[in-house]
C-alpha positions in Angstrom: 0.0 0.0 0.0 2.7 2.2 0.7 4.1 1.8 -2.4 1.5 2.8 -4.4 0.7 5.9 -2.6 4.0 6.6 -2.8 4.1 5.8 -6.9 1.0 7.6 -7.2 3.1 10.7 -5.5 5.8 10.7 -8.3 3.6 10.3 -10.7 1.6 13.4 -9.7 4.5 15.2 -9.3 6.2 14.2 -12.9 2.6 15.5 -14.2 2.8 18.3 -12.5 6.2 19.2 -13.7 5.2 18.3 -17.2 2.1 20.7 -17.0 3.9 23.6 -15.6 6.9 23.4 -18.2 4.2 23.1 -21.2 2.4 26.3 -19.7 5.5 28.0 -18.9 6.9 27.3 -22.8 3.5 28.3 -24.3 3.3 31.4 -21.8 6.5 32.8 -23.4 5.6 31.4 -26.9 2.9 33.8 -26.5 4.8 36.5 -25.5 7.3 36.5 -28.4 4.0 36.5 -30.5 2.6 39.3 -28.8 6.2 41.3 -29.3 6.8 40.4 -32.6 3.1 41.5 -33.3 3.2 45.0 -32.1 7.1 45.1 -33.7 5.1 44.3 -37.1 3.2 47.4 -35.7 5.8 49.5 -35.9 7.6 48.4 -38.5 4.1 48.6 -41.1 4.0 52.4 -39.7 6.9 53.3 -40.6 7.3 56.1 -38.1 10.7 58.4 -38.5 12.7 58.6 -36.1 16.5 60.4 -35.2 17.8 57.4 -33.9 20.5 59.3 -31.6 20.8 56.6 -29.1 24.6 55.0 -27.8 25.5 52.0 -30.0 22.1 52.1 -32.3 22.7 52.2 -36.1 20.3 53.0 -39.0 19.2 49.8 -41.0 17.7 49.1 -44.0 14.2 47.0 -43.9 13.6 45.6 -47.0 9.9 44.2 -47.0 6.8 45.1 -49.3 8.4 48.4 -49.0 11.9 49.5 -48.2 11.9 51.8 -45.2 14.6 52.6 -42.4 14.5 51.4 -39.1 16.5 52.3 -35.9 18.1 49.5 -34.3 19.6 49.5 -30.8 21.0 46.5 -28.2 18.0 44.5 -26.4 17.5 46.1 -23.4 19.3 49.5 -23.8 17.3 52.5 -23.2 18.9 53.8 -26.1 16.1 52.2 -28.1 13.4 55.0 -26.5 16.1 57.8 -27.2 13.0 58.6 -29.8 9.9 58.7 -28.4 7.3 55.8 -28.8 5.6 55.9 -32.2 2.8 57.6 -31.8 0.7 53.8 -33.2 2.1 52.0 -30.2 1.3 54.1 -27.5 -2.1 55.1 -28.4 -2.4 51.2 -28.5 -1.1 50.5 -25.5 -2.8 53.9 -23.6 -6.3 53.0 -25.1 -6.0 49.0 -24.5 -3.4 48.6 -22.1 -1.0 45.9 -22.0 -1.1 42.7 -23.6 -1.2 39.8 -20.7 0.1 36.7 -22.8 -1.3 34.0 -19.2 -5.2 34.8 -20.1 -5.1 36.1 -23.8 -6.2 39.8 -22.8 -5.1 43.3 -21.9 -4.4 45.0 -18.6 -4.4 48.5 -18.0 -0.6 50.0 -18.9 1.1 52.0 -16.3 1.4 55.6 -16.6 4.8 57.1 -16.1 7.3 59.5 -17.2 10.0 58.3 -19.1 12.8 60.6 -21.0 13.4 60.9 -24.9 15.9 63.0 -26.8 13.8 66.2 -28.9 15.6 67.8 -31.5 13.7 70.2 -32.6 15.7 72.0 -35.9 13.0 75.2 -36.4 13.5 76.4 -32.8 17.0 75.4 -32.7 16.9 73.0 -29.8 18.1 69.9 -28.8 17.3 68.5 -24.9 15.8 65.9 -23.3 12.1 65.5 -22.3 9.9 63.9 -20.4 6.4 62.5 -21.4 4.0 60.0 -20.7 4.8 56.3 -21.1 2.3 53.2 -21.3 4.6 50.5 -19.2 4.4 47.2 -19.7 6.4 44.9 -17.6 6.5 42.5 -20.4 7.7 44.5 -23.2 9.8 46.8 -21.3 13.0 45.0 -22.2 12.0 43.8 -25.2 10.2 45.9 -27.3 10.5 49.5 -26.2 12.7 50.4 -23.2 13.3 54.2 -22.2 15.5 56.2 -20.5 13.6 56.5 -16.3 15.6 60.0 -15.8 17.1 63.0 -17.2 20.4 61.9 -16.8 19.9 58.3 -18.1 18.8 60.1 -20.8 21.8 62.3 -21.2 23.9 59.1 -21.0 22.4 57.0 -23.5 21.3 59.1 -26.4 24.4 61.8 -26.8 27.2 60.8 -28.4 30.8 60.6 -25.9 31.5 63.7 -27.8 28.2 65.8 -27.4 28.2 64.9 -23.8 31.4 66.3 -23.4 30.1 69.3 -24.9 27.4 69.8 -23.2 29.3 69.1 -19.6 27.5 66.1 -19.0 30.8 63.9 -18.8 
């Protein structure tokens, strides 16, 4: 008797552990679909962008029609040097955040967050604060910005402009 209670204990276990690893891998299958979906989101919009950040380059996306993108490390807040297109935000304000466990949307978080505005007609070039829709899950992924004024200074001036400007 005690060894089928105790069987029946591993193999409840070994289920367990089999459930939980298939809803874990499908939980983050989900979540690269629901990045990749809204990066298809910015990418068919197409919006321009300065693309000042540290270590960021300007590439070429060759699709149904050829447009340039700005790409930066995973992770950096270089990537929000430029603000979020306007597309993604009002998505994210207006429906909140994708949650990839039950297939919805929560509410995004309001917050500041900093971004680089060069504006050429008034001859200015500082950055800004404005609000942010954050999502825990695409925060590294997708769209991460600069939290302060001087993260901002850090990561989207050039060594040379932050000596310049007495940053550094």
């Amino acid at each position: 008797m005690v060894t089928s209670t105790m069987q029946l204990l591993v193999l409840q276990a070994l289920l367990f552990f089999v459930v939980m690893t298939f809803a874990f891998r499908s939980q983050r299958n989900n979540q690269k679909a629901v990045i990749a979906d809204l990066g298809k989101l910015i990418v068919d919009n197409c919006p321009p962008m300065l693309c000042t950040g540290l270590d960021c380059a300007v590439v070429t996306e060759r699709n149904v029609k050829t447009m340039q993108l700005c790409a930066c490390p995973i992770g950096s807040p270089a990537r929000g040097c430029d603000p979020m297109p306007f597309i993604l935000w009002h998505d994210l304000i207006v429906n909140g955040c994708p949650n990839v466990t039950v297939n919805g949307r929560d509410p995004a978080q309001k917050v500041h967050r900093w971004f680089r505005r060069v504006n050429r007609f008034s001859n200015t070039d500082q950055c800004e604060p404005y609000i942010f829709p954050y999502c825990a899950e695409l925060d590294f992924n997708l769209w991460r910005s600069p939290r302060t004024k001087r993260e901002c200074e850090l990561y989207c001036y050039s060594l040379a402009e932050q000596r310049k400007r007495g940053i550094i």
